[in-house]
N, C-alpha and C positions, 0 to 999 in steps of 0.2 A: 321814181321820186314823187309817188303820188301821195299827196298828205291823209289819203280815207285808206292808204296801207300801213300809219305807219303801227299798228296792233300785231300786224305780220314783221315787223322789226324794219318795215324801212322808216329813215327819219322825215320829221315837217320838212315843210320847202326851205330854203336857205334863206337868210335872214340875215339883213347889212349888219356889216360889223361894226359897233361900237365901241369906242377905245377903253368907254369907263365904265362898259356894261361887261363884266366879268362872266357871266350866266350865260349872256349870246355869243361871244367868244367860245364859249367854252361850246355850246351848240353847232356853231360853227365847225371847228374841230372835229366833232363830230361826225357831221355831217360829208366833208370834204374825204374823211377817212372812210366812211362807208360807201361811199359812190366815188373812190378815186377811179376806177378804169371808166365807168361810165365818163364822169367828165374828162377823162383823157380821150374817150373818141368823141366827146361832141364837141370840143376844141379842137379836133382835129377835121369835123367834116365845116367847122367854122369857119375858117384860118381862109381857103382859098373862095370862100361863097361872101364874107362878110364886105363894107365899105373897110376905106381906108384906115378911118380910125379905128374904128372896133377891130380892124384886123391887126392891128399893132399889140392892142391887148390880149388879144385870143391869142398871137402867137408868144407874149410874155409868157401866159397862162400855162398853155401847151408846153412851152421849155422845163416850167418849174413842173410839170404835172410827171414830165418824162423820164425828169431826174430822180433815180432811187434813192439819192441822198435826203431830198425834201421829204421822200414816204418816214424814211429811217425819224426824223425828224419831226414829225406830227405823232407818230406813235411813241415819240418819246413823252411827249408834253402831254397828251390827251388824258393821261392818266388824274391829272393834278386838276381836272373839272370837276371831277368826282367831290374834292377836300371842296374845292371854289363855290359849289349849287350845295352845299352844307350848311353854308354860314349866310346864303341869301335864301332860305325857307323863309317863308313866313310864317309857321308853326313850329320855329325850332325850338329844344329845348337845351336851354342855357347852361345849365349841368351837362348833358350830354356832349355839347358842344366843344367845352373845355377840354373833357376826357380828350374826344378825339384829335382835338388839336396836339395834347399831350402828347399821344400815341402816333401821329403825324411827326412830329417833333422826333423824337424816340425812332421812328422808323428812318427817317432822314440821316439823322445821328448813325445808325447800323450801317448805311447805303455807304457815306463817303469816307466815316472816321474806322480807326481801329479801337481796339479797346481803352488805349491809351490817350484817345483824342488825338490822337495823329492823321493828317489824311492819311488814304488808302492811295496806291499806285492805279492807274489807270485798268490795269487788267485785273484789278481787286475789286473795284467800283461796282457794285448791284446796281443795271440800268434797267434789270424789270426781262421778266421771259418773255414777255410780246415783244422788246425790244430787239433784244439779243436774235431771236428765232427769225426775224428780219434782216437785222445786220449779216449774219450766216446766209440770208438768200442771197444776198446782195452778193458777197464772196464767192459765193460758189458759182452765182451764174457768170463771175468775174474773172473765172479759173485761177482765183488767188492772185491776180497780177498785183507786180508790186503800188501801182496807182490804184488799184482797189484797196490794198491794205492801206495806203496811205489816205486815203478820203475816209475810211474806217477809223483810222487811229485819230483823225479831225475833229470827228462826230463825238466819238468816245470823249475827247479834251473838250471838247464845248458843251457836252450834255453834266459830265463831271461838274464844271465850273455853272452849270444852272442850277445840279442840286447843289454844291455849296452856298450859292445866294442864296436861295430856297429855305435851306437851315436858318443862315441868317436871319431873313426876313420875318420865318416863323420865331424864333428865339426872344426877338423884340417886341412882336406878339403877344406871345405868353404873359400872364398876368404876376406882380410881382406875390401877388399870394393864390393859392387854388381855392383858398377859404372864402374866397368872395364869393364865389359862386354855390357855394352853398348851401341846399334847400332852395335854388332860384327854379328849380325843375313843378315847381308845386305850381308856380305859375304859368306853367305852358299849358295852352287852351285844352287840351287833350283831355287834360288832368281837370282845370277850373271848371269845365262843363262836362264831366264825368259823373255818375253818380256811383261809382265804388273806388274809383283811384281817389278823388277830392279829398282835400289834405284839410281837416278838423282848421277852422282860424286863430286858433291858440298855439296851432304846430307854423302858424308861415313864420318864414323869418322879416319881422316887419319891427326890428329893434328901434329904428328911428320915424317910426311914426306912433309910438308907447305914447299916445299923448292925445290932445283932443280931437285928434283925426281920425282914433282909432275905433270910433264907435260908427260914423261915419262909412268910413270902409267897410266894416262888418256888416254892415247895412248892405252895402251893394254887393260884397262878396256872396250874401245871402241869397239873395234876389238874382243874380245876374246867371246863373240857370235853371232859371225857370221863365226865359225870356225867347221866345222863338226867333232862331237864327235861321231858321230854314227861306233861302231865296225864291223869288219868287218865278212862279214859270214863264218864261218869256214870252210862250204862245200860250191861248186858251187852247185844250186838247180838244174842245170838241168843235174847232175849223175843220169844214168840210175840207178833203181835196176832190171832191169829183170823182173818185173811185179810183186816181191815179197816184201811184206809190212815188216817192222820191226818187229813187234807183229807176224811173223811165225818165230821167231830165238827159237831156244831151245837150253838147256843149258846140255852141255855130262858130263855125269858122272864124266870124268878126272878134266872139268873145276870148279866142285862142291870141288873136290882132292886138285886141287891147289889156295882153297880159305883154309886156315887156319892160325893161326899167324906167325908163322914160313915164311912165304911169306910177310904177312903183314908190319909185325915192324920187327923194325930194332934189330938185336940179339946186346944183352949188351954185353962191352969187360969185361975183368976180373980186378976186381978193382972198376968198378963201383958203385955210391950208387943208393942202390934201388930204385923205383918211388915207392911213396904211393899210396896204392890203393885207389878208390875212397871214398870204406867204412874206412877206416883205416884216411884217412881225415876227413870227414864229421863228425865221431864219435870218 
């Protein structure tokens, strides 16, 4: 879990979860699915070394990390970060945007209805082949017992009922026209500071500012690239290091000391309500 690998596919370090921060949720998730057996054995060499308190929560930790049902269950949801870090770009484009929600929309629609807008039965429900190829482990290393199938058939009813919400939620979503959004793609930065995509100021859709604002505009639409965006470099390049590379730094024992949460996050005042943990969400 070193953050200078994560080029090699391992993720940043974990990152407190915020209830109204959809983007670090969804990192989160991530993250917990890509190092789930790691943090099952470091919760595990936890549990008996840690004090009293911290050992009540590592051995929370530890239950939910053990249980195959909680894996079944994060590789259900992980998926839907994907639509989530779409719509918090900060260079999204607005046009594009809609499609996909569309085609979100549309995809959900296939997953739980039939042709007829009917639900689907539980064993008709498309829960995704990462899903499924999981649930099948889980079974098998279960030898089929009928409390496997029945903790399966659980999951299956509860994952069901999040994509029907899901649909829901998206549906209310969706815009009462698709007309709105279009030609909004001219203004995504890509485009506006491009010199072969940039969309002629005669083609924007700029209906309701036809007026004395619109010379105005044209003015800065004009102007505004050929305006240098380029940030600026944080160090001068030409600080010595003494002839010592980055990659000979080591890290002292003390600095390993004063990496732990207590430094990290911010200590709650008294009064506070708790933050849900990731698991205590998800499931």
């Amino acid at each position: 879990m070193d953050a200078k690998e994560e080029r090699k596919g391992t993720p940043l370090p974990f990152q407190k979860l915020a209830c109204t921060r959809w983007l670090v949720r969804g990192k989160v998730i991530y993250n917990i699915l890509l190092n789930w057996k790691e943090l099952k054995a470091y919760f595990a060499v936890v549990v008996p070394r840690a004090g009293l308190y911290c050992r009540y929560k590592a051995r929370e930790f530890l239950g939910m990390l053990e249980d195959p049902i909680n894996l079944l269950y994060f590789h259900f949801v992980s998926e839907f970060e994907r639509v989530n870090s779409l719509f918090q770009t900060s260079d999204a484009d607005p046009e594009e945007l809609i499609s996909e929600l569309a085609l979100h929309h549309k995809s959900l629609q296939d997953r739980v209805l039939d042709r007829n807008g009917k639900l689907l039965p539980l064993n008709m429900v498309d829960y995704g082949a990462k899903f499924m190829h999981e649930l099948h482990t889980f079974i098998n290393q279960q030898n089929h017992s009928a409390e496997a199938v029945g903790k399966v058939d659980e999951v299956k009813r509860r994952c069901a009922g999040l994509l029907i919400e899901a649909l829901k939620q998206v549906e209310s979503r969706l815009p009462a026209s698709a007309g709105i959004f279009q030609g909004l793609s001219a203004f995504a930065p890509r485009k506006v500071l491009s010199q072969t995509e940039r969309v002629p100021f005669k083609d924007l859709p700029l209906p309701h500012l036809r007026s004395e604002k619109e010379d105005t505009i044209e003015q800065q639409y004009r102007k505004i690239r050929n305006l240098s965006w380029a940030e600026e470099s944080a160090f001068d390049g030409k600080i010595l290091f003494q002839g010592k590379c980055c990659r000979d730094f080591k890290v002292t024992l003390h600095m390993i000391e004063l990496f732990n949460s207590a430094n990290m996050y911010e200590k709650e005042e008294p009064g506070d309500d708790d933050e849900l943990d990731v698991f205590a969400y998800i499931i």
